[in-house]
Structures are given as C-alpha cells and as structure tokens.
PDB file of N, CA, C and O in Angstrom:
ATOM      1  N   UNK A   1     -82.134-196.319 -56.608  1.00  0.00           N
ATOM      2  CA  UNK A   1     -82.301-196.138 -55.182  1.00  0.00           C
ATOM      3  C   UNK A   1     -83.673-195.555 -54.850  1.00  0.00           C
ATOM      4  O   UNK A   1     -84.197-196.050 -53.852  1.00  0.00           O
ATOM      5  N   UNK A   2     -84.216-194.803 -55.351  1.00  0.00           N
ATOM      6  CA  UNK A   2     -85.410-194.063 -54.855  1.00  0.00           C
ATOM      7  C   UNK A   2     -86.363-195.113 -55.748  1.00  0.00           C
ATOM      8  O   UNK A   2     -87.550-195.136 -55.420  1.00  0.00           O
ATOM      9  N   UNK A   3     -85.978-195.915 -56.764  1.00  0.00           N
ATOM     10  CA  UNK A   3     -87.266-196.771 -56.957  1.00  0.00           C
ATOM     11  C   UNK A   3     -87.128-197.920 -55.725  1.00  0.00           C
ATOM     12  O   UNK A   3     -88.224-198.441 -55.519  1.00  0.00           O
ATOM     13  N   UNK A   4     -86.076-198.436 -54.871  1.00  0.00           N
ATOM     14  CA  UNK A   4     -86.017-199.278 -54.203  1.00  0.00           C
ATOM     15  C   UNK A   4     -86.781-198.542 -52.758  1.00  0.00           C
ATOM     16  O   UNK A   4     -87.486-199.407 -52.239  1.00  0.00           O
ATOM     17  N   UNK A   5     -86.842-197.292 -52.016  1.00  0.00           N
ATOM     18  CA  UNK A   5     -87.536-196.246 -51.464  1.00  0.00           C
ATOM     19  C   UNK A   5     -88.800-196.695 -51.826  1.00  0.00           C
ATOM     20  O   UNK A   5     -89.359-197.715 -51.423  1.00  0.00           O
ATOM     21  N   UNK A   6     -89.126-196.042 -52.446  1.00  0.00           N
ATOM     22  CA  UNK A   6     -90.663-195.970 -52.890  1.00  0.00           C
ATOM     23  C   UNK A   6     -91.317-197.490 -52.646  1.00  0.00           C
ATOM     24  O   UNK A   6     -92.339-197.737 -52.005  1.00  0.00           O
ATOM     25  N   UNK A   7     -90.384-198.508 -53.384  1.00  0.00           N
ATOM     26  CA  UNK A   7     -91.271-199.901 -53.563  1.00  0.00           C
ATOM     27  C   UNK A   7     -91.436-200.517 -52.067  1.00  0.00           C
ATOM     28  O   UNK A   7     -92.272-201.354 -51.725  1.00  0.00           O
ATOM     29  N   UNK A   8     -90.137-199.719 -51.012  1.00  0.00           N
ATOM     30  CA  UNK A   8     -90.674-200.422 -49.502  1.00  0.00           C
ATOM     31  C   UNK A   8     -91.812-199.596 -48.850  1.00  0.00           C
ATOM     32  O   UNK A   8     -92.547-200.139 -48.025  1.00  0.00           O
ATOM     33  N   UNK A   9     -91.977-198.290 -49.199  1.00  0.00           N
ATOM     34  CA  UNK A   9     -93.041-197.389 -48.663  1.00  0.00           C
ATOM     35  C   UNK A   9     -94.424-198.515 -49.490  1.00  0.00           C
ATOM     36  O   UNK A   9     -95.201-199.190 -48.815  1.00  0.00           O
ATOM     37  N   UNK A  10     -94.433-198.480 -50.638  1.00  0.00           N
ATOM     38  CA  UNK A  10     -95.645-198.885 -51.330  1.00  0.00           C
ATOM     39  C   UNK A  10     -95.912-200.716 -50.528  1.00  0.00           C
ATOM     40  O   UNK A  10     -96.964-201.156 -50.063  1.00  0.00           O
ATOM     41  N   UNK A  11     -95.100-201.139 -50.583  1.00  0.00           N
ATOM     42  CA  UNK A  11     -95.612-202.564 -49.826  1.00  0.00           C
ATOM     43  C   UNK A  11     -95.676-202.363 -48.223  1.00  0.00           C
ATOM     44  O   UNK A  11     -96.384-203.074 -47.509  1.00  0.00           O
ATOM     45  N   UNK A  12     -94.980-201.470 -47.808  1.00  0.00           N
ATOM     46  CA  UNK A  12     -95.416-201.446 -46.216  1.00  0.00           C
ATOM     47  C   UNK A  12     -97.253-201.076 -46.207  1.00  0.00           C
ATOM     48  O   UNK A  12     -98.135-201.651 -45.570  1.00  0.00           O
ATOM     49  N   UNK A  13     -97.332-200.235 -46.901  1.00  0.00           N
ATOM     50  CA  UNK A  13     -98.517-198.844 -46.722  1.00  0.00           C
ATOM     51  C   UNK A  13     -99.821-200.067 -47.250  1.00  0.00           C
ATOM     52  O   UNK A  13    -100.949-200.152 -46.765  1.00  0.00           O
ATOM     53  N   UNK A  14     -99.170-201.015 -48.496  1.00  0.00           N
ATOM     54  CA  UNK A  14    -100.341-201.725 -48.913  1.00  0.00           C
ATOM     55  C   UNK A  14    -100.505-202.834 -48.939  1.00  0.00           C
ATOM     56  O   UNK A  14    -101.325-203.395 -49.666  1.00  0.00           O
ATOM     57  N   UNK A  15     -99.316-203.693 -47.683  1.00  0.00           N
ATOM     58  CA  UNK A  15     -99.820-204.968 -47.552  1.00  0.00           C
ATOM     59  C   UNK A  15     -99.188-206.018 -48.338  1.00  0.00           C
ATOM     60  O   UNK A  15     -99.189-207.173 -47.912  1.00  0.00           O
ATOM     61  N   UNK A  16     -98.554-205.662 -49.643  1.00  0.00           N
ATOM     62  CA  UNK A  16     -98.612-206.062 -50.486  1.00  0.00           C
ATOM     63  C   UNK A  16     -96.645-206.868 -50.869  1.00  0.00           C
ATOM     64  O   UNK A  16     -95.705-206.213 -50.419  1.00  0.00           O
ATOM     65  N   UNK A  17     -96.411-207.837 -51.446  1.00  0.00           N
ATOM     66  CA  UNK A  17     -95.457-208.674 -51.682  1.00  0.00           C
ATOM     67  C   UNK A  17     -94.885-207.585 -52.758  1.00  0.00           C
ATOM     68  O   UNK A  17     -95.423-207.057 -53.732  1.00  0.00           O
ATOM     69  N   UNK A  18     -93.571-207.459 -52.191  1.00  0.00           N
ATOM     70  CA  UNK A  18     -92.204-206.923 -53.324  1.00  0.00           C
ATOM     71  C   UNK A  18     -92.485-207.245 -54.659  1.00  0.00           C
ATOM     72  O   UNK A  18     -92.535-206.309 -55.456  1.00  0.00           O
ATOM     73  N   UNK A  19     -92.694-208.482 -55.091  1.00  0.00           N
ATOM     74  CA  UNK A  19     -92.668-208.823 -56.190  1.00  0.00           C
ATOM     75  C   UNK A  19     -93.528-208.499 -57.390  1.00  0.00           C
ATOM     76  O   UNK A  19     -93.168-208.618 -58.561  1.00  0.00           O
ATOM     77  N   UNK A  20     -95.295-207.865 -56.756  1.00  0.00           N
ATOM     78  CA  UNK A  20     -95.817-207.316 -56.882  1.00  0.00           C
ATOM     79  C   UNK A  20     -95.582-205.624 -57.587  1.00  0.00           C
ATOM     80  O   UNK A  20     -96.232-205.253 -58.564  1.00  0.00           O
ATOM     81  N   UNK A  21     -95.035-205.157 -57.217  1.00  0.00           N
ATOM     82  CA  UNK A  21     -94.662-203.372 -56.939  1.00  0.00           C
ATOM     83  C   UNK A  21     -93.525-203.638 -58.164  1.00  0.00           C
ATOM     84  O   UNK A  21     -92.640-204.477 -57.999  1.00  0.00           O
ATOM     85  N   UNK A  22     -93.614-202.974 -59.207  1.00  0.00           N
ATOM     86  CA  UNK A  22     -92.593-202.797 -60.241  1.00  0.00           C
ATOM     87  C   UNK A  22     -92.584-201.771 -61.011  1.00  0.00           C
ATOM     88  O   UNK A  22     -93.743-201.385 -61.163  1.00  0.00           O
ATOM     89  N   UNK A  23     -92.228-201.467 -61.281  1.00  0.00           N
ATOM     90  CA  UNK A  23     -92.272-199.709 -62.218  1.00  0.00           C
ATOM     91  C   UNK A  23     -93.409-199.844 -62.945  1.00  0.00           C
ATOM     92  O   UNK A  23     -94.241-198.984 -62.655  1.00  0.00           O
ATOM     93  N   UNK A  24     -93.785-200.693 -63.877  1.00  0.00           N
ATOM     94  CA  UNK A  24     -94.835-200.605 -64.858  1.00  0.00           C
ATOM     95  C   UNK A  24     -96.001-201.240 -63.856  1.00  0.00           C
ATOM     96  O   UNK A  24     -96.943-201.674 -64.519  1.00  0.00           O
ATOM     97  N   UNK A  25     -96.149-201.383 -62.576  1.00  0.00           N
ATOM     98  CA  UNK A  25     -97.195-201.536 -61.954  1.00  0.00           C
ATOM     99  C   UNK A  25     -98.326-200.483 -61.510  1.00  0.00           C
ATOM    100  O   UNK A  25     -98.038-199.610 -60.692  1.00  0.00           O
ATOM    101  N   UNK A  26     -99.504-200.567 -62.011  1.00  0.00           N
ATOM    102  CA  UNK A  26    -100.542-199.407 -61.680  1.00  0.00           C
ATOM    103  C   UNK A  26    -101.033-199.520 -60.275  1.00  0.00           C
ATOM    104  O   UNK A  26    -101.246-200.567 -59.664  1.00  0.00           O
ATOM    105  N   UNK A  27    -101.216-198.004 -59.746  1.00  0.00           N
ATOM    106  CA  UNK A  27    -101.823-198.435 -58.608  1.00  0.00           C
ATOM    107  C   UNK A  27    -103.387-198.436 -58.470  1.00  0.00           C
ATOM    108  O   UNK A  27    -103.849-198.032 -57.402  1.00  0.00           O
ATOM    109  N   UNK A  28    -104.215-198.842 -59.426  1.00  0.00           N
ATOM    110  CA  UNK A  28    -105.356-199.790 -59.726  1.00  0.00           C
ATOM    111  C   UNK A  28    -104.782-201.335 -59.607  1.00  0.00           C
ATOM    112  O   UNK A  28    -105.206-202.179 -58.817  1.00  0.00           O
ATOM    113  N   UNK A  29    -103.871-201.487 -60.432  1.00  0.00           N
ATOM    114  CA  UNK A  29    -103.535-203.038 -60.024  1.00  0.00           C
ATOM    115  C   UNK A  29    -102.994-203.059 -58.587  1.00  0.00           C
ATOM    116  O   UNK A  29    -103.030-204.127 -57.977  1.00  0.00           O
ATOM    117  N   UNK A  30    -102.614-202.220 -58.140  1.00  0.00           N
ATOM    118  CA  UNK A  30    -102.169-202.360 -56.565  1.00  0.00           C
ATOM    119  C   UNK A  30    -103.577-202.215 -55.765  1.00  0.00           C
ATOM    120  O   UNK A  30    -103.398-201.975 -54.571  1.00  0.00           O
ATOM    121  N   UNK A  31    -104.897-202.306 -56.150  1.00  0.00           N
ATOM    122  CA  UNK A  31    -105.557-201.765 -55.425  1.00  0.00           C
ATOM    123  C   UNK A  31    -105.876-200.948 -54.430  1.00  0.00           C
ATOM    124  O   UNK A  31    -106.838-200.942 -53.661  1.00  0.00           O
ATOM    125  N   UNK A  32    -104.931-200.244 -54.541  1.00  0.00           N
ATOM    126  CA  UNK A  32    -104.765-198.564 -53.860  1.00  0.00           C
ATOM    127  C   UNK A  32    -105.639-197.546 -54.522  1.00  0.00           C
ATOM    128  O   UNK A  32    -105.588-197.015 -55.632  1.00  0.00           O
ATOM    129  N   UNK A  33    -106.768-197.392 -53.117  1.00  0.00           N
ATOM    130  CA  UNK A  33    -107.651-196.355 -53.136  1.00  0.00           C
ATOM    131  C   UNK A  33    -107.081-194.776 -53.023  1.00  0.00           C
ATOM    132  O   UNK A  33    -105.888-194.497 -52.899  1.00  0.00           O
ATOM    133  N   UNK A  34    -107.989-193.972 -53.080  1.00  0.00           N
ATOM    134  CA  UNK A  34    -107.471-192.282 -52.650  1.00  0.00           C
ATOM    135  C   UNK A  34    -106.632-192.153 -51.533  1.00  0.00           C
ATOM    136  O   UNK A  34    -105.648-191.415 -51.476  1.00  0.00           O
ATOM    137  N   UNK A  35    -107.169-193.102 -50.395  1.00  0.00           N
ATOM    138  CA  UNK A  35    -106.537-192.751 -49.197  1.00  0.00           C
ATOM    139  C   UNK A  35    -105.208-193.248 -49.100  1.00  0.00           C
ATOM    140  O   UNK A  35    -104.273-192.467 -48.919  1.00  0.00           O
ATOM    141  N   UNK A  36    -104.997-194.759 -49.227  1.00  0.00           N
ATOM    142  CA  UNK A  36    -104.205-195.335 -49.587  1.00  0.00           C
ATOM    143  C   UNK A  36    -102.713-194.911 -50.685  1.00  0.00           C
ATOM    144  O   UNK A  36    -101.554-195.322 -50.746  1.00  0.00           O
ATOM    145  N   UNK A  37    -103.541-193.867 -51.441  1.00  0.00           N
ATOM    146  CA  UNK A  37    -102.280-193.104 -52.311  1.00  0.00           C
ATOM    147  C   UNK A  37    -102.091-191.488 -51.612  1.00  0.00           C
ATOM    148  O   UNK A  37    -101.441-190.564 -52.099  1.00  0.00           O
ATOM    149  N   UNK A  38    -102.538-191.488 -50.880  1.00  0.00           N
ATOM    150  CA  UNK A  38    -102.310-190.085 -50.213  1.00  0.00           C
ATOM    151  C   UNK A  38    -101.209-190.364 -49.074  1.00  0.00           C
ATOM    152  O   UNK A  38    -100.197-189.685 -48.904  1.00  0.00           O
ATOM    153  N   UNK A  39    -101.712-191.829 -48.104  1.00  0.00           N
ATOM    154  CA  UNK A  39    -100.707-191.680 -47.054  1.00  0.00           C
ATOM    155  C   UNK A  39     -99.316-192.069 -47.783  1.00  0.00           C
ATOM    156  O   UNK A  39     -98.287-191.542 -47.359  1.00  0.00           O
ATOM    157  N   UNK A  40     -99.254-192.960 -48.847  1.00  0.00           N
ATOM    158  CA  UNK A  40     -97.685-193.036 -49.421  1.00  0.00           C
ATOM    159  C   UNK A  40     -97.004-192.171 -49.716  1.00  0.00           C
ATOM    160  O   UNK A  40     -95.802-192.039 -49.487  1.00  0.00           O
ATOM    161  N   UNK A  41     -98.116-191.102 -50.569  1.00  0.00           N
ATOM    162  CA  UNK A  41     -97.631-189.491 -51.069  1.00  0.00           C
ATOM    163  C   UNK A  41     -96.984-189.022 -49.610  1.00  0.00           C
ATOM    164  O   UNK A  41     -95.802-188.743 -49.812  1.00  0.00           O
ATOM    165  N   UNK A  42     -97.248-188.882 -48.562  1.00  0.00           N
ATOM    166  CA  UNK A  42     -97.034-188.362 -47.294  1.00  0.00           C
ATOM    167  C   UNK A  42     -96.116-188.988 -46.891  1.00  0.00           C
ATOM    168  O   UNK A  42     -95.331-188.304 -46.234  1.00  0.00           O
ATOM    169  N   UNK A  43     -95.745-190.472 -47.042  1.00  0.00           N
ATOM    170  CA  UNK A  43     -94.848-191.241 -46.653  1.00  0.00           C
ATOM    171  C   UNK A  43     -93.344-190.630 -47.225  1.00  0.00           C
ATOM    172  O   UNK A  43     -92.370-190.539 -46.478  1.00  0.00           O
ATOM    173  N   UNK A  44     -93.310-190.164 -48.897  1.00  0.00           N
ATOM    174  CA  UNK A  44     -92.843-190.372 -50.378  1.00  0.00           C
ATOM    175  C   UNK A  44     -91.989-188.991 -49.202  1.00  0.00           C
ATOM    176  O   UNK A  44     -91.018-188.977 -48.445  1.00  0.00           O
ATOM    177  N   UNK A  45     -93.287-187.764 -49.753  1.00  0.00           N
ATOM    178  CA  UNK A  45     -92.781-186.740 -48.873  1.00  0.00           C
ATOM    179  C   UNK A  45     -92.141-186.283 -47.754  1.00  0.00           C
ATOM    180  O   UNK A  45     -91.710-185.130 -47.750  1.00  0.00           O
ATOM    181  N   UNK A  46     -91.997-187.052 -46.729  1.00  0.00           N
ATOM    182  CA  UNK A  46     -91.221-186.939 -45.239  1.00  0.00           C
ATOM    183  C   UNK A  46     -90.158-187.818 -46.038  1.00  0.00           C
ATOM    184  O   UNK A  46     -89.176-187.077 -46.009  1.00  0.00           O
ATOM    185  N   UNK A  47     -89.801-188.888 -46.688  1.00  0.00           N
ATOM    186  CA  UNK A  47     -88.653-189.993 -46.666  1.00  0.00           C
ATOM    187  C   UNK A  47     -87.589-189.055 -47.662  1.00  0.00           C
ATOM    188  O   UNK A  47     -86.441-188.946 -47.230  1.00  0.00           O
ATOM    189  N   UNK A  48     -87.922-188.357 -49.001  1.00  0.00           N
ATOM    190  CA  UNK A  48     -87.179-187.523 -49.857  1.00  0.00           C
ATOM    191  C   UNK A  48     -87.087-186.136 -49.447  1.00  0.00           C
ATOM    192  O   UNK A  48     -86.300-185.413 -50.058  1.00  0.00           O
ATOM    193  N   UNK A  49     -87.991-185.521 -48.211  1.00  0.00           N
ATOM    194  CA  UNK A  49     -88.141-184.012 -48.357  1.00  0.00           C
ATOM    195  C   UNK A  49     -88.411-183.665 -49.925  1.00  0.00           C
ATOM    196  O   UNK A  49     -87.642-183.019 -50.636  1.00  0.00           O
ATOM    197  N   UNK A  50     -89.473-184.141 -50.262  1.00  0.00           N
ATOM    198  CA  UNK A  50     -90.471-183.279 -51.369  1.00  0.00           C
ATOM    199  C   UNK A  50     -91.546-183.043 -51.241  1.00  0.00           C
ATOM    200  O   UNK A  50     -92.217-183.611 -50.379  1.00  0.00           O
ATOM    201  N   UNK A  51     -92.131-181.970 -52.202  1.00  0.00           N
ATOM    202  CA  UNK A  51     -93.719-181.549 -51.680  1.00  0.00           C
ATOM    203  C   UNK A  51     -94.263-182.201 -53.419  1.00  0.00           C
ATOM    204  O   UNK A  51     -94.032-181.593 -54.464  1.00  0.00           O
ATOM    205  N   UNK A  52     -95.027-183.585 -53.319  1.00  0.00           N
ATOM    206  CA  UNK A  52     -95.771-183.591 -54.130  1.00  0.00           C
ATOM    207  C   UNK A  52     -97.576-183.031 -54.240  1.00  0.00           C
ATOM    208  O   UNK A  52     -98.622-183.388 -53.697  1.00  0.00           O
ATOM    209  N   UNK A  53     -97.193-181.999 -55.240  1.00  0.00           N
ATOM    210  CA  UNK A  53     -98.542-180.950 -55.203  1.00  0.00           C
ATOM    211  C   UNK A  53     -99.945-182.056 -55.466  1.00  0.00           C
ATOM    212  O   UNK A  53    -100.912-181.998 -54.706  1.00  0.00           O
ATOM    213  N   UNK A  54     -99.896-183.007 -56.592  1.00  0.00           N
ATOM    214  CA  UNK A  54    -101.458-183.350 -56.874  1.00  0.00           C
ATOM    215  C   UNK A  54    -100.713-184.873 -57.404  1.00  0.00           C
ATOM    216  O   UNK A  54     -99.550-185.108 -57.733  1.00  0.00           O
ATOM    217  N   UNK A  55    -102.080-185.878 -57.315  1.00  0.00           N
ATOM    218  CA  UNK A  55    -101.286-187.117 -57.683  1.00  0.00           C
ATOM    219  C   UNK A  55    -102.012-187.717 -58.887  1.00  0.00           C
ATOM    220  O   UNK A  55    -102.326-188.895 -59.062  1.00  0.00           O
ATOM    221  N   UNK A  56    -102.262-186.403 -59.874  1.00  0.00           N
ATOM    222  CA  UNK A  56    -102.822-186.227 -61.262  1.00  0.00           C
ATOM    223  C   UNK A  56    -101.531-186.575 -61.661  1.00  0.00           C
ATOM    224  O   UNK A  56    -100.396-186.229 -61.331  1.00  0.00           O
ATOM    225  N   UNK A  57    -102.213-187.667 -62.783  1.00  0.00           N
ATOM    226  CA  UNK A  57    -100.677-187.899 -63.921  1.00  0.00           C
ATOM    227  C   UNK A  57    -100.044-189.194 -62.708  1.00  0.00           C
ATOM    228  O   UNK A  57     -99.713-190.187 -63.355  1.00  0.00           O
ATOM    229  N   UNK A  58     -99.919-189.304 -61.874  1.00  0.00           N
ATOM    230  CA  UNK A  58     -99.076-190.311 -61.284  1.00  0.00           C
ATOM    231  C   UNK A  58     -99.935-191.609 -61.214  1.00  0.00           C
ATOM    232  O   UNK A  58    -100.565-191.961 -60.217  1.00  0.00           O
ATOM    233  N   UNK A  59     -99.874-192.331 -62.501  1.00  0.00           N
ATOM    234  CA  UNK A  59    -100.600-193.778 -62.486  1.00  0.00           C
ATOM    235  C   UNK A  59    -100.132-195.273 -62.441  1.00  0.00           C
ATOM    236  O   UNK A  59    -100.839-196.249 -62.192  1.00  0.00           O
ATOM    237  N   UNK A  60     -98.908-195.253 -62.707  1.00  0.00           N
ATOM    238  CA  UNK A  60     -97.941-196.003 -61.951  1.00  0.00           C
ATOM    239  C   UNK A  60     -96.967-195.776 -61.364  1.00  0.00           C
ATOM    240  O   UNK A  60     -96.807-194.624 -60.961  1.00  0.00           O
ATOM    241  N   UNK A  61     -95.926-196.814 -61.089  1.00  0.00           N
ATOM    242  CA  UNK A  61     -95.002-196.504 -60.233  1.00  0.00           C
ATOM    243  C   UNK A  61     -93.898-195.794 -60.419  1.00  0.00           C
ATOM    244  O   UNK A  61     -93.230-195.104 -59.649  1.00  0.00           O
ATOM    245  N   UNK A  62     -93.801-196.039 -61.483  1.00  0.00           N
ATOM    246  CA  UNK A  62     -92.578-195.304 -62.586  1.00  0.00           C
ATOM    247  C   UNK A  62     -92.777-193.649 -62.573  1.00  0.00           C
ATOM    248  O   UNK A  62     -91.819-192.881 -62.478  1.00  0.00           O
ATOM    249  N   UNK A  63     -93.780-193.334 -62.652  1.00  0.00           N
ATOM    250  CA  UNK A  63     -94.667-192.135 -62.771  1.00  0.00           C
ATOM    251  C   UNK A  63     -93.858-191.274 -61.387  1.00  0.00           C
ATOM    252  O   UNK A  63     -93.085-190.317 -61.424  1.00  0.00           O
ATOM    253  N   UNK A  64     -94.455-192.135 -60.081  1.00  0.00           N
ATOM    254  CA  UNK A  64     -94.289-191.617 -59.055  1.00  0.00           C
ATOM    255  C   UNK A  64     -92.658-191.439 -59.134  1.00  0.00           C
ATOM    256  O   UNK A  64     -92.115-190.342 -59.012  1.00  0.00           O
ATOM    257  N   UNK A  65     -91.980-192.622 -59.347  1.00  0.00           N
ATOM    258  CA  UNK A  65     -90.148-192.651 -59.111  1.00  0.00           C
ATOM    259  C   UNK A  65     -89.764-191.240 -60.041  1.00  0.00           C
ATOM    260  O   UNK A  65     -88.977-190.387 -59.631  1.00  0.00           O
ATOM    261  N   UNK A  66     -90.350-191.178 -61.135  1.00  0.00           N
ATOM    262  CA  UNK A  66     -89.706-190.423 -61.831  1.00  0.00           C
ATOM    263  C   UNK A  66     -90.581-188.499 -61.290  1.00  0.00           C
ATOM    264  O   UNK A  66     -90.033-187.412 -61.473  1.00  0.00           O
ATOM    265  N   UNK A  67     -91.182-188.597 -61.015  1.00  0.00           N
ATOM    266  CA  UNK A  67     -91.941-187.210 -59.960  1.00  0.00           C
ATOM    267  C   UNK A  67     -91.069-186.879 -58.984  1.00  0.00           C
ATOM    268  O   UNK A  67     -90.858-185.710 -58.660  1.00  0.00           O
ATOM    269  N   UNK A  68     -90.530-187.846 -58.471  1.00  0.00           N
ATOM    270  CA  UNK A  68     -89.898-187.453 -57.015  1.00  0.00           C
ATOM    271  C   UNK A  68     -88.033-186.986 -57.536  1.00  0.00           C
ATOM    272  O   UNK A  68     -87.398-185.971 -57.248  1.00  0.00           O
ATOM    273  N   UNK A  69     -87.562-188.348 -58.472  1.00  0.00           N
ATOM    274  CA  UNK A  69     -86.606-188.103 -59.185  1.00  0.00           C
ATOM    275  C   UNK A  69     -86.406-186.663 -59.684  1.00  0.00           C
ATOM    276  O   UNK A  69     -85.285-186.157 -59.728  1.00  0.00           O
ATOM    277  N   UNK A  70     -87.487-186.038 -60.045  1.00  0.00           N
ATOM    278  CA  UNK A  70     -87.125-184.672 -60.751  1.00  0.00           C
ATOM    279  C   UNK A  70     -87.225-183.742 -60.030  1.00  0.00           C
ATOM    280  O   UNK A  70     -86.886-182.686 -60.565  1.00  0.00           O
ATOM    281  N   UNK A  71     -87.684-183.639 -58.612  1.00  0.00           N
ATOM    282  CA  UNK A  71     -87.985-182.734 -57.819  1.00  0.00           C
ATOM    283  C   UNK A  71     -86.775-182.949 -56.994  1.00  0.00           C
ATOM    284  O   UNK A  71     -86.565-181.999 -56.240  1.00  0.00           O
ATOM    285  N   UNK A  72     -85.843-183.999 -56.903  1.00  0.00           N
ATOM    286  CA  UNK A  72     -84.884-184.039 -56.291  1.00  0.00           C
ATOM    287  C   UNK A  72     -83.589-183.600 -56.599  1.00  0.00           C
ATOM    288  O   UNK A  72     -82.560-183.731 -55.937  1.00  0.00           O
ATOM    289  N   UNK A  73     -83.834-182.857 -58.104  1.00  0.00           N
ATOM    290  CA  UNK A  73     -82.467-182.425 -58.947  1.00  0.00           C
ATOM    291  C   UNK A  73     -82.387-181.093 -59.153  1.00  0.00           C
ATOM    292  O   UNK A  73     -81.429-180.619 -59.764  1.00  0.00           O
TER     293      UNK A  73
END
C-alpha cells in the first residue's frame, strides 16, 4: 500500500507513466532533480504524517517506501 502511495505521488509530481516508477527505479532514472525530490518528500510527508529529515541514502524508490515504512511503525 504505501509503495502504491508513493508511486501515484512520484508520477503525479513527475509527469511520468506508472510503468516507469518501480521499486528498483532510481530517481536519476526518473530524472528527478533536487527540487523535484523535495516537493514529493513534502508530498510523502503531508500523505503519511512523517517528517523525512534528509533525502541522503534515499536513491531509489524502494529506499524511499521502505523510509517511510519504518517511520510508520
């Protein structure tokens, strides 16, 4: 569920086709800049109520699902 979350925040925010966005997808291959990974972080944050501190270490998607996953337990 929160990877299905995340993957509609990440294609709304970047334009980008579902099919695209998959756990082992980087967001270099998503071509998501700083800004671009900040407003999702912000998105991520209001949709779960979490505070993600820095988006060091979060280089794919899996990364992010599983960040939010653990802050939610």
């Amino acid at each position: 569920m929160t990877f299905d979350k995340i993957k509609e925040i990440i294609v709304e925010e970047l334009g980008k086709d579902e099919d695209e966005v998959k756990l082992e997808t980087t967001f270099d291959e998503l071509e998501a800049d700083s800004l671009d990974l900040f407003q999702i972080i912000n998105e991520i944050e209001d949709e779960f109520d979490v505070k993600i501190e820095s988006e060091d270490g979060l280089k794919t998607v899996k990364d992010l699902v599983d960040y939010v996953d653990g802050q939610l337990k």
